[in-house]
C-alpha positions in Angstrom: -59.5 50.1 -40.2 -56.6 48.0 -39.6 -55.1 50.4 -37.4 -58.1 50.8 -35.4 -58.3 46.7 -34.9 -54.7 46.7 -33.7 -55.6 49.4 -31.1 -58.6 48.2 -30.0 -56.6 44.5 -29.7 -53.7 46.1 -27.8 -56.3 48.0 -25.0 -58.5 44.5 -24.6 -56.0 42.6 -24.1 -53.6 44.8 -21.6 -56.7 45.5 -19.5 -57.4 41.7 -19.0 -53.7 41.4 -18.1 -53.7 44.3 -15.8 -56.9 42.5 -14.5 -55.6 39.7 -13.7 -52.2 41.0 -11.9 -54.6 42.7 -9.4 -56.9 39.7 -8.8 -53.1 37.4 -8.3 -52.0 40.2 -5.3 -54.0 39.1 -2.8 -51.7 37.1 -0.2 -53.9 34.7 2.3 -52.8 33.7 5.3 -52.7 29.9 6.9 -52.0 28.7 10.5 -51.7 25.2 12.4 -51.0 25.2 16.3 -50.2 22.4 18.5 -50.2 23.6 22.3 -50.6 19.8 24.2 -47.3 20.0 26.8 -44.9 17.6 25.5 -42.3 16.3 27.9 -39.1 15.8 26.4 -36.4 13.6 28.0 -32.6 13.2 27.5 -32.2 11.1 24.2 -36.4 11.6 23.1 -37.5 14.0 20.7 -40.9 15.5 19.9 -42.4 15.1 16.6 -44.6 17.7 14.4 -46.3 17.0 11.3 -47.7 20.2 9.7 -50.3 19.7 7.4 -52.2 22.9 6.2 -54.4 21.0 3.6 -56.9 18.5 5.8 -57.1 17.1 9.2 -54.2 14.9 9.6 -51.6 17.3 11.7 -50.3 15.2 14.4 -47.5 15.9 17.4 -46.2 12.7 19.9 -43.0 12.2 21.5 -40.9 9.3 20.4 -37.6 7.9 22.4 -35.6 5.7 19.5 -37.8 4.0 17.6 -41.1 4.3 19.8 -43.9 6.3 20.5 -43.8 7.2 24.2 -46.7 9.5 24.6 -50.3 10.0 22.9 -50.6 11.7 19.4 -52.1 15.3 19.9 -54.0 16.8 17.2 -53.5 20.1 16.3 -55.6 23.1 18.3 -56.0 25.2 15.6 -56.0 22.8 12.6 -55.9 24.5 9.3 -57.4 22.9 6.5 -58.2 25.5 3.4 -54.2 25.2 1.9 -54.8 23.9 -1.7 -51.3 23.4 -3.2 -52.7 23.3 -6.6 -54.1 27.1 -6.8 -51.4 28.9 -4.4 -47.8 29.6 -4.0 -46.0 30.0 -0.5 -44.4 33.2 -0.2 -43.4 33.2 3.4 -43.7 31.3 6.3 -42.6 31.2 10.0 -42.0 27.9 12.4 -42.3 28.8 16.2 -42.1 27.1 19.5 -42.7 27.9 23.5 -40.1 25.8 25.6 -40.1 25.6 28.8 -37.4 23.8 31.5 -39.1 20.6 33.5 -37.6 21.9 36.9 -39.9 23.3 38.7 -38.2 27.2 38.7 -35.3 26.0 41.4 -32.8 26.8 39.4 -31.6 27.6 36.0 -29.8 24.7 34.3 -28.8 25.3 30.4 -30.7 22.5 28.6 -29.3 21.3 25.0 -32.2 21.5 22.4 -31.5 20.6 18.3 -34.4 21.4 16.1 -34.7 19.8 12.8 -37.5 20.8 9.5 -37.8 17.6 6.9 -39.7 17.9 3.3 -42.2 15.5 1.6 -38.9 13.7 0.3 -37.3 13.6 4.0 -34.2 15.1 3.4 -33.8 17.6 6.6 -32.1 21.1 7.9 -31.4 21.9 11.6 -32.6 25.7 12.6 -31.0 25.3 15.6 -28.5 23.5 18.0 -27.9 25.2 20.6 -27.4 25.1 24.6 -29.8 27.9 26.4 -31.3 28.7 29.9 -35.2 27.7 29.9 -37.8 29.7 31.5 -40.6 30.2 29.1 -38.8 31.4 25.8 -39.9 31.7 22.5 -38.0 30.3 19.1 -38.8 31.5 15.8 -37.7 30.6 12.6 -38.1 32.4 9.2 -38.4 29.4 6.6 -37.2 31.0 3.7 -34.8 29.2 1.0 -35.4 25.6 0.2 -37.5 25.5 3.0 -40.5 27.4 0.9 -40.3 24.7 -1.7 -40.9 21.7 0.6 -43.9 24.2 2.1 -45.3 23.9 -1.7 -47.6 20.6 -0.4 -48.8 22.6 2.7 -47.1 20.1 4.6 -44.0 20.0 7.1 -41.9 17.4 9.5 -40.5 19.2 12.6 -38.5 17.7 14.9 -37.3 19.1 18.4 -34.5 16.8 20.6 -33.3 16.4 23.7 -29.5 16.2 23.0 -27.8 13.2 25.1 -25.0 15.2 26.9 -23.6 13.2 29.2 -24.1 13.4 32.8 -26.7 16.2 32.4 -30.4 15.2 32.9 -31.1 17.1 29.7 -34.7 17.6 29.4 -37.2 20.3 28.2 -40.9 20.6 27.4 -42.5 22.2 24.3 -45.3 23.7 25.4 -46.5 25.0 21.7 -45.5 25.1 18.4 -47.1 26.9 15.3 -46.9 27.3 11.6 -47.9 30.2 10.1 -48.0 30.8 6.2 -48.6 33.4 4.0 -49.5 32.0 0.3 -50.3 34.4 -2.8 -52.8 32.7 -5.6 -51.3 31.5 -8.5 -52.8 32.6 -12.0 -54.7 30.7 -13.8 -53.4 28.5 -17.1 -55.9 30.2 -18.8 -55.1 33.8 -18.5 -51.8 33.7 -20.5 -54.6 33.7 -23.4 -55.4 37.2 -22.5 -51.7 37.7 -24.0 -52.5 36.9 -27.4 -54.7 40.1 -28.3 -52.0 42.2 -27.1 -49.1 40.5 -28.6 -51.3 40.2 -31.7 -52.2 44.4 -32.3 -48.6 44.9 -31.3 -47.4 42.9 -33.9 -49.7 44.6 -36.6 -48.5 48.3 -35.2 -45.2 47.1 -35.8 -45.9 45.8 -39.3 -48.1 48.8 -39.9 -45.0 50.8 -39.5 
């Protein structure tokens, strides 16, 4: 009889386990695009929040301490990130730059691009002097940079590096979060460990 409990025991409570790992693999997938031109001039920098969890993304280009354009809301505004049921697994930070003159000729333009967490400690992705058509930047957040990603929330920042002689000057034409979250278990479900653990312990005492 006994043996017969611990068996039964063991099968419930791995088949709830197994269950559940299948239920946890789905991985959903979250965006947030801003594509309003922003003009960036020598010394000024453009400003992204990210915020995957409700309407409150906003993008505006500041020079020093002030705001020297209108705040654009995102055009794809994501709002179904709930930081309490899911865990970021990856996530990628792009932007479309273009140069602000007018395809005469090619000057090399000296951008610096910044990410910032809740707690506003920052990282730069890149610092770097580059010809400007239309390009394309994109950064694989992965590191740190997942953990501040936990709130669904991120602070980018793009500048116009003073250089000196060089009318320095770009404009981001888009920028885009996209992130791909797994759900996380329920508290509950470790419970489903106890039958196992329980008719193994038996088997092994039966023994």
């Amino acid at each position: 009889m006994r043996k017969s409990l611990c068996s039964l025991l063991t099968v419930i409570g791995l088949a709830f386990i197994l269950q559940s790992n299948v239920m946890a693999t789905p991985i959903s997938t979250y965006e947030e695009v801003f594509d309003t031109n922003l003009r960036v001039k020598e010394g000024q920098r453009a400003i992204y929040y990210f915020d995957l969890t409700g309407i409150g993304g906003n993008s505006f280009v500041k020079d020093g301490g002030t705001r020297v354009s209108d705040k654009f809301l995102p055009t794809i505004d994501e709002t179904n990130f709930n930081p309490l049921d899911l865990d970021v697994v990856s996530a990628v930070l792009s932007f479309e730059i273009g140069g602000m003159d007018g395809g005469n000729f090619a000057p090399r333009e000296r951008i610096k691009i910044r990410v910032a967490g809740e707690n506003g400690t920052g990282e730069t992705l890149m610092n770097e002097t580059v010809f400007l058509g239309i390009d394309t930047f994109s950064f694989d957040l992965t590191g740190d940079w997942l953990d501040w990603l936990d709130d669904g929330k991120l602070k980018t920042v793009a500048i116009a590096v003073e250089r000196g002689g060089f009318n320095n000057d770009f404009k981001m034409r888009s920028a885009s979060l996209y992130v791909e979250a797994a759900q996380i278990p329920n508290p509950g479900t470790l419970l489903l460990f106890a039958p196992a653990l329980f008719g193994l312990m038996l088997a092994g005492r039966k023994k």
